[in-house]
C-alpha positions in Angstrom: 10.3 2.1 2.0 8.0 -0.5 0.6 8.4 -4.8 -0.3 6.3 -6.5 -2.5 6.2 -10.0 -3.3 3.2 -12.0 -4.5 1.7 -12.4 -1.2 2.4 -9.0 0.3 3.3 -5.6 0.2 5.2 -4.6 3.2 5.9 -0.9 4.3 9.0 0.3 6.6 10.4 2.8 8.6 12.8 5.0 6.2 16.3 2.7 7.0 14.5 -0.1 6.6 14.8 -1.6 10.0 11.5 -2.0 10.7 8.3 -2.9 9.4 5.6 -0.5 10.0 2.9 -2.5 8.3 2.0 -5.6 6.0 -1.1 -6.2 3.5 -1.5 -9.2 1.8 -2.5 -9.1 -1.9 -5.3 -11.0 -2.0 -6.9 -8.1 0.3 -6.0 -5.4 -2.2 -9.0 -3.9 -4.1 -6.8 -1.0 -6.1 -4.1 0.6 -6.7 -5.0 4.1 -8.4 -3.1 7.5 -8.9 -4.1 10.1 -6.5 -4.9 14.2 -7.2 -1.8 16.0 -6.0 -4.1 18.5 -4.9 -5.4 16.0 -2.0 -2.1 16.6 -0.1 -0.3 19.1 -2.2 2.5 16.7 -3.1 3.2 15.4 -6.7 3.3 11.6 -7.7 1.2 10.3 -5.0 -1.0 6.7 -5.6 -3.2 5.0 -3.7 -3.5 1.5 -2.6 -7.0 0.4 -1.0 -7.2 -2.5 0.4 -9.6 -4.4 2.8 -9.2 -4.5 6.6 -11.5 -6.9 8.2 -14.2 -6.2 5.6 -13.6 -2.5 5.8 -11.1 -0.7 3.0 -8.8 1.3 3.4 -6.1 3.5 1.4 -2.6 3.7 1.9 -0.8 6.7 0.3 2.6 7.0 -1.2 4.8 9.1 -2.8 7.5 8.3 -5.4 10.6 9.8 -6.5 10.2 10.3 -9.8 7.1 9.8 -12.5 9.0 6.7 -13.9 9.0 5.0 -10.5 5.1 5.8 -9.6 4.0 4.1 -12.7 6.6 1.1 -12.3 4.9 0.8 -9.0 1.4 1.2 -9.8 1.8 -1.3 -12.9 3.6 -4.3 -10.6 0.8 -3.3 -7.4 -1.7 -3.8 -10.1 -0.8 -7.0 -11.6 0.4 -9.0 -8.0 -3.1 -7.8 -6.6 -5.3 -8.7 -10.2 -3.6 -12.3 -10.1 -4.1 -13.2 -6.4 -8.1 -11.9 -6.3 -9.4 -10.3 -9.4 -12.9 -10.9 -9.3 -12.8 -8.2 -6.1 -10.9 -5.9 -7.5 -12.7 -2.5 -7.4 -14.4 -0.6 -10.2 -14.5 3.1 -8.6 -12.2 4.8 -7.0 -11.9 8.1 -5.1 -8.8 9.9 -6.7 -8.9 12.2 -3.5 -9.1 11.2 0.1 -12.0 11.3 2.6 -11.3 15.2 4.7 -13.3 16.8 6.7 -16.6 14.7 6.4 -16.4 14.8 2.1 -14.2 13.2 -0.4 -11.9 16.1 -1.7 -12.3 14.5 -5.2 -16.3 14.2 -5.7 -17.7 16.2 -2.6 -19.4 12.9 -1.7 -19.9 12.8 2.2 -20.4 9.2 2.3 -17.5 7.5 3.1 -17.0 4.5 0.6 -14.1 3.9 -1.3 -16.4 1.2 -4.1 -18.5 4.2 -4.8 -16.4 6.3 -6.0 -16.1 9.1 -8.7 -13.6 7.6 -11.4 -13.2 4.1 -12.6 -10.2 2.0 -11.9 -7.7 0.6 -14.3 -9.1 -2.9 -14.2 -13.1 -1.5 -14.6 -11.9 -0.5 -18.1 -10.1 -3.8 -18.2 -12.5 -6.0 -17.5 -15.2 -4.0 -19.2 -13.1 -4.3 -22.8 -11.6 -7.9 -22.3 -13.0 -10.2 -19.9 -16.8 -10.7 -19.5 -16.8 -13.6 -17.7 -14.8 -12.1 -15.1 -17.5 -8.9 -14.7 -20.2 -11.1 -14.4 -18.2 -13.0 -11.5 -17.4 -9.7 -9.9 -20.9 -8.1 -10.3 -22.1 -11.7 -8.4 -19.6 -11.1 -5.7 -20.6 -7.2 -5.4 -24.3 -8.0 -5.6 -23.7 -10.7 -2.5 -21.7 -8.1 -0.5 -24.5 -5.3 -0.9 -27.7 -8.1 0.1 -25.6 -9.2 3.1 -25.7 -5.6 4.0 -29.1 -5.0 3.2 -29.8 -7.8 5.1 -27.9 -6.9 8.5 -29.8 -3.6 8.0 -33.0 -5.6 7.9 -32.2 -7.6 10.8 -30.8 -4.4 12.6 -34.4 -3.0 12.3 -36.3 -5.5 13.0 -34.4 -5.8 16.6 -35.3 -2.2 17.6 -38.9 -3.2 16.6 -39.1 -6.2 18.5 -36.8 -3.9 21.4 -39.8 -0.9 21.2 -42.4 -3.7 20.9 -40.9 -5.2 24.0 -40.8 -1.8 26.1 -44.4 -1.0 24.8 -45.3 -4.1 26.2 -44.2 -4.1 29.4 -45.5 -0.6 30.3 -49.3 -2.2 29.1 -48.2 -5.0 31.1 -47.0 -2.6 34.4 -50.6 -0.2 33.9 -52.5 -3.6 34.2 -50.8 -4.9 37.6 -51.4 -1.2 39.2 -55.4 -1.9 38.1 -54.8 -5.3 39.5 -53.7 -4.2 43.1 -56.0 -1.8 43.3 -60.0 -2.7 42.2 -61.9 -0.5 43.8 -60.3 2.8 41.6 -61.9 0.4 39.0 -65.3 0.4 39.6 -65.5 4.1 40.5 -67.8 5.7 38.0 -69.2 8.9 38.6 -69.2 12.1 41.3 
């Protein structure tokens, strides 16, 4: 069973003895309904969250229809209060099987591109401008830092090659060095 408050949602084993696992709200990016298709199971949602700059989704199943929606609604408005400007726009409505999202086909495996938009995309979009300009900023500054770590990823495996390439000139040089006389052989 699950406890939220507005600084975390908690999960536990079924009595309710122990806790199994705890995300804080400020690291939850969405909380959106899931294809019952995905795991053949009716009412399922989804709450992605980020783990040490990598999200993740944690999938649950209510009772009843009633219950899914209270749950989504209160998941929704704890997380959009604590963080909203990193709240996601696209969701996968599936989950990520066998190499390919069972919602889109996509193989890559990132929840913030995904096929649908989230409840507080259409939000934001309709009410709030300011706020979509802030998170654009804030998405815009996540993908240049990873351009950028790209960059500088590249540009040590150049300077590695560039190092190797240099050495072997360097090693051909010291065999000519130790031995002249193969040198100045010209000729039969």
């Amino acid at each position: 069973w699950f406890v939220l408050t507005d600084k975390t949602l908690t999960y536990h084993t079924p009595n309710g003895q122990t806790e199994k696992g705890r995300i804080s709200v400020n690291c939850i990016r969405c909380c959106e309904l899931v294809e019952e298709t995905t795991f053949n199971r009716p009412r399922l949602f989804q709450v992605v969250y980020s783990d040490k700059e990598k999200l993740r989704a944690l999938y649950l199943q209510s009772d009843t229809k009633q219950t899914q929606d209270e749950w989504i609604q209160c998941i929704r408005l704890v997380s959009e209060k604590s963080c909203p400007e990193r709240m996601l726009r696209h969701y996968h409505s599936g989950a990520f099987i066998k190499k390919r999202w069972s919602c889109c086909h996509k193989s890559e495996k990132y929840y913030d591109s995904g096929c649908e938009n989230t409840y507080i995309c259409d939000k934001i979009s309709e009410f709030d401008p300011v706020l979509d300009a802030r998170r654009t900023s804030v998405e815009q500054e996540r993908r240049a830092s990873n351009v950028a770590e790209q960059q500088r990823n590249t540009i040590k495996r150049k300077l590695s090659l560039q190092n190797m390439m240099n050495s072997l000139k360097l090693d051909k040089s010291d065999k000519r060095r130790q031995s002249p006389e193969q040198d100045l052989r010209v000729g039969p």
